[in-house]
C-alpha positions in Angstrom: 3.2 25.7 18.9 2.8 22.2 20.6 6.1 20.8 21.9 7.8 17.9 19.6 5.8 18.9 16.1 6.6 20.8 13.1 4.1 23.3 11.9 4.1 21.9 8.0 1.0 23.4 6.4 0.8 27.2 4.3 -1.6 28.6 6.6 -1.6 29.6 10.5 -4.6 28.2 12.1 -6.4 29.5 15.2 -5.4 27.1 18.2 -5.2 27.5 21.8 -2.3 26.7 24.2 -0.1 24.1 22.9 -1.4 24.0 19.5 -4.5 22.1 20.1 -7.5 23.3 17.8 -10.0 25.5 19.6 -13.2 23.7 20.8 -15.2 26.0 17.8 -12.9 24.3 15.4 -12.9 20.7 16.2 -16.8 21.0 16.4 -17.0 22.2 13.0 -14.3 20.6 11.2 -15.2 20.2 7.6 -13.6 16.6 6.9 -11.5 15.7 3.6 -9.8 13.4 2.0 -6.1 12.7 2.3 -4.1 11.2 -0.3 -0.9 10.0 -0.1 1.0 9.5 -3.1 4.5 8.5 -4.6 4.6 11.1 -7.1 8.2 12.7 -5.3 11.2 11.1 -6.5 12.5 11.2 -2.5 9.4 9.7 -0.9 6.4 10.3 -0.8 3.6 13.3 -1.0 0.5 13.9 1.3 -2.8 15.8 -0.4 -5.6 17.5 1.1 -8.6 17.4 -1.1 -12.2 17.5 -1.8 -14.0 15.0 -2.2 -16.3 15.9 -4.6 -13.7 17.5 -7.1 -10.4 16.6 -6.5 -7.4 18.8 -7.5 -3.7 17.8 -7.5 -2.8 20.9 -8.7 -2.3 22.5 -5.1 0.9 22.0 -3.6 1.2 18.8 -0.8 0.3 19.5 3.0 3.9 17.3 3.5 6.7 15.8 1.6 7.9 13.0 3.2 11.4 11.3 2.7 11.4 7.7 2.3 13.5 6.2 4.9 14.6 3.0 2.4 13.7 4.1 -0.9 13.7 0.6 -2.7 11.4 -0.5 -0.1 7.4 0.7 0.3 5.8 2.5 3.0 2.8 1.6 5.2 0.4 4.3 5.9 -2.6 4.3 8.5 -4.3 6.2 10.7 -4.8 6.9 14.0 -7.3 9.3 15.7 -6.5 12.4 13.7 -2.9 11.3 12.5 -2.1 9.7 9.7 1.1 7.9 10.4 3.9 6.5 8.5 6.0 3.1 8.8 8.5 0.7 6.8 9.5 -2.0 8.1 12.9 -1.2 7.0 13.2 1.2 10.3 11.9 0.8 12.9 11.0 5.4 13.1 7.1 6.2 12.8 5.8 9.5 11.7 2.7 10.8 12.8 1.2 13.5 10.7 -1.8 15.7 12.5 -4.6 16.3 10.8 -5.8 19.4 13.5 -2.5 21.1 13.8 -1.0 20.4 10.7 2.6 19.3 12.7 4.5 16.7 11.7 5.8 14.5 15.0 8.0 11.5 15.7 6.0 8.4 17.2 7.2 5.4 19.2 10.0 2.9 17.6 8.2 0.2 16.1 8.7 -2.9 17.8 10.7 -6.0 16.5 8.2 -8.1 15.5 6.9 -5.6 12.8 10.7 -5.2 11.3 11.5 -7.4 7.8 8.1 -8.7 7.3 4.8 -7.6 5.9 2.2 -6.0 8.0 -1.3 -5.4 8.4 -2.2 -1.9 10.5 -6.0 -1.7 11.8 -7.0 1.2 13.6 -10.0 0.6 15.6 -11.1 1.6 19.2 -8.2 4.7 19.6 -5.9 1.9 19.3 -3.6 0.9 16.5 -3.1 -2.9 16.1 -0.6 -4.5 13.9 -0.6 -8.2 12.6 2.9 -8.7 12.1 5.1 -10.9 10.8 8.8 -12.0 10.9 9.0 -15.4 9.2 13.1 -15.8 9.7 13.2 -15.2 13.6 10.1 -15.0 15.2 6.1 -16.7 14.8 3.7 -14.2 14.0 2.1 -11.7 17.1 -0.6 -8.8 17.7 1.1 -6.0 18.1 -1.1 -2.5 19.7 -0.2 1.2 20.2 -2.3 2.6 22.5 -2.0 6.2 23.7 -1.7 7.2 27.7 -3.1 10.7 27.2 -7.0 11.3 27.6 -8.4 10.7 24.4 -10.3 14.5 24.2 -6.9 15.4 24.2 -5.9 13.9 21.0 -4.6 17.1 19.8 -2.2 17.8 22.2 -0.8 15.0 22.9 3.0 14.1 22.0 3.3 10.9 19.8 6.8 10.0 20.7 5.8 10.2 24.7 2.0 9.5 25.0 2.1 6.7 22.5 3.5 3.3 23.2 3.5 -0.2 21.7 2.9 -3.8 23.3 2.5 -7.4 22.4 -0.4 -8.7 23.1 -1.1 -12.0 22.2 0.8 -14.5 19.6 -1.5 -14.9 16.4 -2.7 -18.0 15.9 -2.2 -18.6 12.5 0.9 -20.4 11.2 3.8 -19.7 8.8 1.5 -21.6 6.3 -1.4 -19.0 6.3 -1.2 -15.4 4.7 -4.1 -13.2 6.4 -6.3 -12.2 3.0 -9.2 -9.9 4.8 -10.0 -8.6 7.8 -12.6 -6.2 9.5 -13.4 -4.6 12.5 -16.8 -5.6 13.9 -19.6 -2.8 14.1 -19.7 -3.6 18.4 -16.4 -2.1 18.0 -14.0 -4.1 19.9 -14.1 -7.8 17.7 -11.8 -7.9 14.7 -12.7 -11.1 12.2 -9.5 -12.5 10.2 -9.8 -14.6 7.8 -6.3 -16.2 5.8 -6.0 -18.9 3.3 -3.4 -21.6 3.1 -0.2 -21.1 0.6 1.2 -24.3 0.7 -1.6 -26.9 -0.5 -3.1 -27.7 -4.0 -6.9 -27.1 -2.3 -7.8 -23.9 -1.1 -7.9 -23.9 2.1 -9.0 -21.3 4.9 -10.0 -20.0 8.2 -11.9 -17.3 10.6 -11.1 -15.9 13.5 -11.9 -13.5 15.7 -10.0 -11.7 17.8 -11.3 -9.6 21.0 -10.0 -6.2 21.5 -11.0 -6.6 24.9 -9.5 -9.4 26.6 -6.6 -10.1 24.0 -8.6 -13.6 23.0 -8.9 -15.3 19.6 -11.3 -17.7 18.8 -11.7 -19.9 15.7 -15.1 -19.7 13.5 -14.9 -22.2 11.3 -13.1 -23.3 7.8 -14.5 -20.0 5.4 -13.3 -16.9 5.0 -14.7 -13.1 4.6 -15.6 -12.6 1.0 -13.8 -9.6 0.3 -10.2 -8.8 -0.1 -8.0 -7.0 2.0 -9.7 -4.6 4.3 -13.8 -4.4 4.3 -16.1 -1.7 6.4 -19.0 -2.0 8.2 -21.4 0.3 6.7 -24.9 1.3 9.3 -27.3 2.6 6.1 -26.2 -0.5 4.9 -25.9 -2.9 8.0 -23.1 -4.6 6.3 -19.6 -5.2 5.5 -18.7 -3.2 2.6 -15.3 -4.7 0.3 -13.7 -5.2 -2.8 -13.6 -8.3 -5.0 -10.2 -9.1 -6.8 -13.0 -9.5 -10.2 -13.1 -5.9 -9.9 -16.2 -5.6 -8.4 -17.8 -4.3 -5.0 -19.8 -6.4 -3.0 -21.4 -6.1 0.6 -22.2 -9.0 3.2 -24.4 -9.5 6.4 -22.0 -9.1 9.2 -20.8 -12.2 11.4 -21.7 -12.9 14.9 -19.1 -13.0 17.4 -21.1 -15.5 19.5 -20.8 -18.3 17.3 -17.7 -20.6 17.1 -19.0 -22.4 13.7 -20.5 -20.7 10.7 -20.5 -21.1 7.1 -20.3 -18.8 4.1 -21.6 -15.0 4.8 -23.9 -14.1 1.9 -22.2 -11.8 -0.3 -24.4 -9.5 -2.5 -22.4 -7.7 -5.3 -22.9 -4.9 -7.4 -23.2 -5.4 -11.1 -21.3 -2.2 -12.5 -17.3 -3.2 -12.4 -15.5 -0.4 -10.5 -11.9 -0.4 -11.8 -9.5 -3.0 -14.6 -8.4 -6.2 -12.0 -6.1 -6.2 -15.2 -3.0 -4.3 -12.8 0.1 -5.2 -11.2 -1.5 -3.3 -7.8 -4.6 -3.4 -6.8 -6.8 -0.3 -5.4 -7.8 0.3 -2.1 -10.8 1.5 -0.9 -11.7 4.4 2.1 -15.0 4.8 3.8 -16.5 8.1 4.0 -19.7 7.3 6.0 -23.6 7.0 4.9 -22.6 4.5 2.4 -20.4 6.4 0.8 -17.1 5.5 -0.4 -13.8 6.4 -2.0 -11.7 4.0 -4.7 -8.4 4.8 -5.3 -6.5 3.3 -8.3 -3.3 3.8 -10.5 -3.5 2.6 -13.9 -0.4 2.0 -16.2 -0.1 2.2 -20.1 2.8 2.5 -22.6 1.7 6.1 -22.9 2.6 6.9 -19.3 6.9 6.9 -19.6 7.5 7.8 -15.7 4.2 7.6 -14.1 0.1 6.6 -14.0 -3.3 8.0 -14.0 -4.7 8.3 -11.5 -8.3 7.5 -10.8 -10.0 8.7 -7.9 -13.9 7.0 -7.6 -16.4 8.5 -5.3 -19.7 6.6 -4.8 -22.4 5.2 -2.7 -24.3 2.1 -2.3 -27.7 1.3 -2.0 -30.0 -1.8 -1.7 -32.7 -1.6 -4.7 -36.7 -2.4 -4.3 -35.6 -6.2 -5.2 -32.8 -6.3 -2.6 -30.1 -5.4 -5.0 -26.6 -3.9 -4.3 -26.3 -0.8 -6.6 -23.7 1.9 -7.3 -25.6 5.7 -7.3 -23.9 8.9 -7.2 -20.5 7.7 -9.0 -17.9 10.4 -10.1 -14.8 9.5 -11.4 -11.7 11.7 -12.0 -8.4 11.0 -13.5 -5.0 12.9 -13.8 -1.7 11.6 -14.9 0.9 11.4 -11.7 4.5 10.9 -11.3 5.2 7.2 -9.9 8.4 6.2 -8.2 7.7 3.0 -6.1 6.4 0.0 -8.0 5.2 -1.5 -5.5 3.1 1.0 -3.4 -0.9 1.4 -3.9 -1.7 4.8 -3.6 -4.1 5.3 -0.3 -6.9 7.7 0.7 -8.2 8.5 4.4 -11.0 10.7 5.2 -10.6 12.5 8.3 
């Protein structure tokens, strides 16, 4: 067993010294999708499923105690963990994916504590917008690991993992960041936020450079998609959610240019879920256009919980240049809910 985890799932797997996942395995790994839920009146619940018929019958992979209960949770990813904060406390968990052990990460620093933030993984790092509008200006935050990253497995969150400020953000106590996506070279993350104190709407792009920690400002327009979009390759494109309830998909910005206007935007015509809900759904990439919707949806009918409804799909570009939805399966199951405020959130891994 690997030093500072928790073996958590039913079944034994085949592993070699400290608990990493032989070399057969991790070339071969079938992937899934894992949803995490707040169907446990204590926390929360992680789910291994398939994609292409889910089944919340089977018991969880983890239960999870909520560290502040009236508060939500922020889940993400990282390599092959998914990982757990609330910026109530400043603990992270770090669930494997290979070994199926449960480990205790690195504190969360200060900055990330009493605010909302934004987690993006992207190249083995984890970097976190944070916010902490009572004491300090916003900053990027980054958790990087020390270990060699073909040892992913092995490795010891609470020792190999480690977080430090990086740069202060550049946007003001004025702006609230509204999307955001990780550039296909892989190192460039565009922001985009909109103004909350002013009658006009008013916004900005940025782009900040995983590389040498520097931000620089593209203009007054922002990334047509809420929250979190993905860069798609069949598609050469951003892939994201409107708040109409729509999907849409958009040419990808250059991170040469300091001035650029709007990014076309081409959206689907079928509606993928009711923009009618107090939460909205959130979205997971699966690769070759292919995508995951997750989304809760409440009715008189449902006394202590939702149904859920778990949307798998791919996009393609018609004959006429067309964004279309092919291949769409939907499934629904009523679910326990116990946090009001907490989206429920898929990863693929």
């Amino acid at each position: 067993m690997n030093s500072g985890e928790i073996i958590v799932g039913g079944k034994r797997r085949q592993v070699q010294e400290q608990g990493q996942p032989s070399l057969k395995l991790q070339k071969h790994k079938q992937k899934h999708l894992y949803l995490v839920l707040d169907d446990w009146d204590k926390g929360f619940t992680i789910r291994k499923i398939d994609a292409d018929g889910p089944d919340l019958s089977e018991p969880p992979v983890l239960r999870l105690v909520s560290p502040a209960p009236r508060f939500r949770m922020f889940f993400t990813s990282m390599g092959s963990h998914i990982l757990a904060v609330s910026n109530q406390h400043p603990v992270t968990l770090a669930y494997n994916t290979d070994t199926e052990g449960l480990a205790a990460g690195p504190f969360l620093p200060d900055a990330l504590l009493g605010g909302h933030d934004i987690f993006l993984p992207a190249a083995d790092k984890l970097y976190a917008f944070g916010r902490n509008l009572k004491e300090r200006p916003q900053s990027v935050e980054v958790m990087s690991s020390s270990a060699d990253k073909h040892l992913c497995s092995s490795l010891i969150p609470s020792k190999d993992w480690s977080w430090r400020s990086v740069v202060p953000s550049p946007f003001t106590e004025d702006e609230r960041i509204c999307s955001y996506a990780v550039h296909p070279d892989g190192c460039t993350v565009f922001v985009s936020s909109n103004f909350i104190r002013t009658r006009d709407h008013r916004c900005r792009t940025f782009s900040f450079n995983m590389s040498n920690c520097e931000w620089r400002c593209h203009g007054d327009w922002e990334l047509p998609f809420q929250d979190q979009g993905y860069f798609d390759s069949d598609l050469d494109a951003w892939v994201g959610l409107h708040q109409d309830g729509y999907i849409g998909a958009c040419q990808v910005a250059s991170t040469c240019s300091s001035t650029a206007g709007q990014l076309d935007w081409k959206m689907a015509k079928d509606k993928l879920w009711n923009n009618e809900g107090p939460r909205e759904p959130t979205l997971t990439c699966m690769g070759n256009a292919r995508f995951c919707l997750v989304d809760s949806v409440e009715g008189n009918e449902f006394d202590d919980g939702c149904m859920l409804q778990i949307t798998t799909f791919r996009l393609r570009y018609s004959c006429q240049g067309e964004l279309q939805i092919i291949d769409r399966n939907t499934s629904s199951c009523p679910v326990f809910k116990h946090n009001y405020s907490f989206s429920p959130v898929a990863f693929w891994m």
